[in-house]
GUNU-658730 format. One line per 4 residues: their letters; for each residue x, y, z of N, C-alpha, C. Coordinates in Angstrom, 2 decimals. Example, Ala and Ser with C-alpha at 12.3 -4.5 7.8 and 13.67 -1.06 7.14 Angstrom:
REM residues 2
as	13.19 -5.69 7.80 12.30 -4.50 7.80 13.20 -3.30 7.80  12.85 -2.25 7.08 13.67 -1.06 7.14 12.90 0.03 7.87
END
This chain:
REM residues 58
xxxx	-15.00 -62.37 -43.64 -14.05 -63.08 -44.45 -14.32 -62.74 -45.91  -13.40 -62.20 -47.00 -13.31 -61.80 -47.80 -13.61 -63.34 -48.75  -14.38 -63.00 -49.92 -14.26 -63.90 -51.05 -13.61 -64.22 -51.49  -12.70 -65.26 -52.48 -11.57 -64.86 -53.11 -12.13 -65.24 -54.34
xxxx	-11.28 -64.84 -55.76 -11.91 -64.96 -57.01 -12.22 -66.35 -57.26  -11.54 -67.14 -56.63 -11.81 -68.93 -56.96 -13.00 -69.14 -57.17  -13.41 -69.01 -55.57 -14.56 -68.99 -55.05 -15.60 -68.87 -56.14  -15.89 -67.40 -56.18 -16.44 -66.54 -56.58 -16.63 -67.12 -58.30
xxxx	-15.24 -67.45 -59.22 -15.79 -68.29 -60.28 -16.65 -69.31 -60.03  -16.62 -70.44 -59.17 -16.74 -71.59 -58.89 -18.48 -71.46 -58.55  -18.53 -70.71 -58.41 -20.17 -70.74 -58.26 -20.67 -70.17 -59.09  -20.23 -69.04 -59.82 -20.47 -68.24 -60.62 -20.92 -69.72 -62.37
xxxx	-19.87 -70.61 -62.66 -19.85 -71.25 -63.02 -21.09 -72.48 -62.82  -21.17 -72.92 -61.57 -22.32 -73.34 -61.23 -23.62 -72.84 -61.12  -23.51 -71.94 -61.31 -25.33 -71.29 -61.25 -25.73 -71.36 -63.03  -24.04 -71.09 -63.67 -24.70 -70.91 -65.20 -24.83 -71.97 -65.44
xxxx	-24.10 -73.30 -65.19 -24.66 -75.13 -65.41 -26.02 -75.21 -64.87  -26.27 -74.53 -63.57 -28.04 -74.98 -63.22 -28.72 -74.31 -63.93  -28.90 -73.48 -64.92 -29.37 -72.51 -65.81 -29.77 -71.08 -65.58  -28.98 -70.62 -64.57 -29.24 -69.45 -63.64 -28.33 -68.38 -64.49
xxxx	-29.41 -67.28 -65.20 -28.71 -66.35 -65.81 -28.53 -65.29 -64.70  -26.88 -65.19 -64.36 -25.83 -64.84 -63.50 -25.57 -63.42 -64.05  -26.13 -62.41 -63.14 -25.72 -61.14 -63.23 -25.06 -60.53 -62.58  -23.71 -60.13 -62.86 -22.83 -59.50 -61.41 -22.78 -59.03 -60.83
xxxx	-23.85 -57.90 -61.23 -24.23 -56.67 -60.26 -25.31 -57.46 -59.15  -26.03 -58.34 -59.38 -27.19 -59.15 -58.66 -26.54 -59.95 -57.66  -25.19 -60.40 -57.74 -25.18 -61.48 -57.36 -24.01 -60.91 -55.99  -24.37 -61.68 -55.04 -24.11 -61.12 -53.44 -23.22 -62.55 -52.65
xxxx	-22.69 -62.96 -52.31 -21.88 -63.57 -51.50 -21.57 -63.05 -50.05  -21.65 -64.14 -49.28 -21.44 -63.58 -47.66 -21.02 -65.11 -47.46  -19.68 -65.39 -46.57 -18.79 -66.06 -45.94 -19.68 -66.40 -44.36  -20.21 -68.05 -44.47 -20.79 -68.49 -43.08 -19.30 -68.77 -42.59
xxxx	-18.69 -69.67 -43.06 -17.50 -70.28 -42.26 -16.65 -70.20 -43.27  -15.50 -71.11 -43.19 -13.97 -71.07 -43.89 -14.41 -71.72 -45.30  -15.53 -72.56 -45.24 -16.21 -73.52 -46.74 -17.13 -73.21 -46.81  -18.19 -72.54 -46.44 -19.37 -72.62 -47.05 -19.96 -70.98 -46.89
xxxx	-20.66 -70.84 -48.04 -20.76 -69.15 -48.55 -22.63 -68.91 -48.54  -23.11 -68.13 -47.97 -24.09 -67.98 -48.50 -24.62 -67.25 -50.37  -25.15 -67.56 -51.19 -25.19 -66.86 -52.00 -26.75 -66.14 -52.51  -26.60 -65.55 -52.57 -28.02 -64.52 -52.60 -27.75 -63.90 -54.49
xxxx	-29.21 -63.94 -55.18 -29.34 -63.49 -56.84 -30.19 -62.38 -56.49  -30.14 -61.37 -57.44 -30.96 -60.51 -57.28 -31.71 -60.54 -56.12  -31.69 -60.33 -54.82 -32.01 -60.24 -54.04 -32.88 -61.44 -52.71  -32.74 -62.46 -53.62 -33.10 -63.55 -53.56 -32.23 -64.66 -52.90
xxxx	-32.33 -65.30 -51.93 -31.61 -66.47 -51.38 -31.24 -67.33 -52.36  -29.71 -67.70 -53.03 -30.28 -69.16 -53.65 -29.62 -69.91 -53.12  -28.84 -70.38 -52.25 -28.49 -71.30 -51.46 -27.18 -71.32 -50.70  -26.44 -72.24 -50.27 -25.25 -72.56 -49.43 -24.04 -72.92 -50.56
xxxx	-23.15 -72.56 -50.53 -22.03 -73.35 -51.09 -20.87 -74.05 -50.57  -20.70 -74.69 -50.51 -19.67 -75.91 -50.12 -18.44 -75.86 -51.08  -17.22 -75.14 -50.59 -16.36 -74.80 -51.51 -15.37 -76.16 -51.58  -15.36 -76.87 -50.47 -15.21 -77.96 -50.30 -15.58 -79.23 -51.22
xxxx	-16.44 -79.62 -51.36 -17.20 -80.17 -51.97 -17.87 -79.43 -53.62  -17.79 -77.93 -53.60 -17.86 -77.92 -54.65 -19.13 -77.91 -55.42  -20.05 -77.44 -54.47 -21.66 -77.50 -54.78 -22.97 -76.96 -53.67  -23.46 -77.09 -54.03 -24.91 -76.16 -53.38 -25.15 -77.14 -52.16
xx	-25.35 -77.46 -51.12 -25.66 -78.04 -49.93 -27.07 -77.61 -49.22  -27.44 -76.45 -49.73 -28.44 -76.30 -48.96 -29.41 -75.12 -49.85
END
């Protein structure tokens, strides 16, 4: 399942509020289900997103 740019702001946005300097080339997205995204930083796990809700879950 493809990202869509929403998305893709919406966290992008949230990592820079948690103080996560957000690099685009670093930053990796993969689709668990229809709401929630895995997101990976520089190579690194950083958590679940809940597009739903609108925040990190896990």
């Amino acid at each position: 399942m493809a990202i869509n740019n929403e998305v893709k702001n919406e966290i992008v946005k949230a990592l820079e509020t948690l103080g996560h300097n957000v690099n685009a080339f670093a930053l990796q997205i993969f689709s668990l289900e229809k709401d929630r995204h895995f997101v990976f930083s520089n190579g690194q796990r950083f958590g679940v997103w809940d597009s739903v809700k609108k925040t990190f879950v896990d």
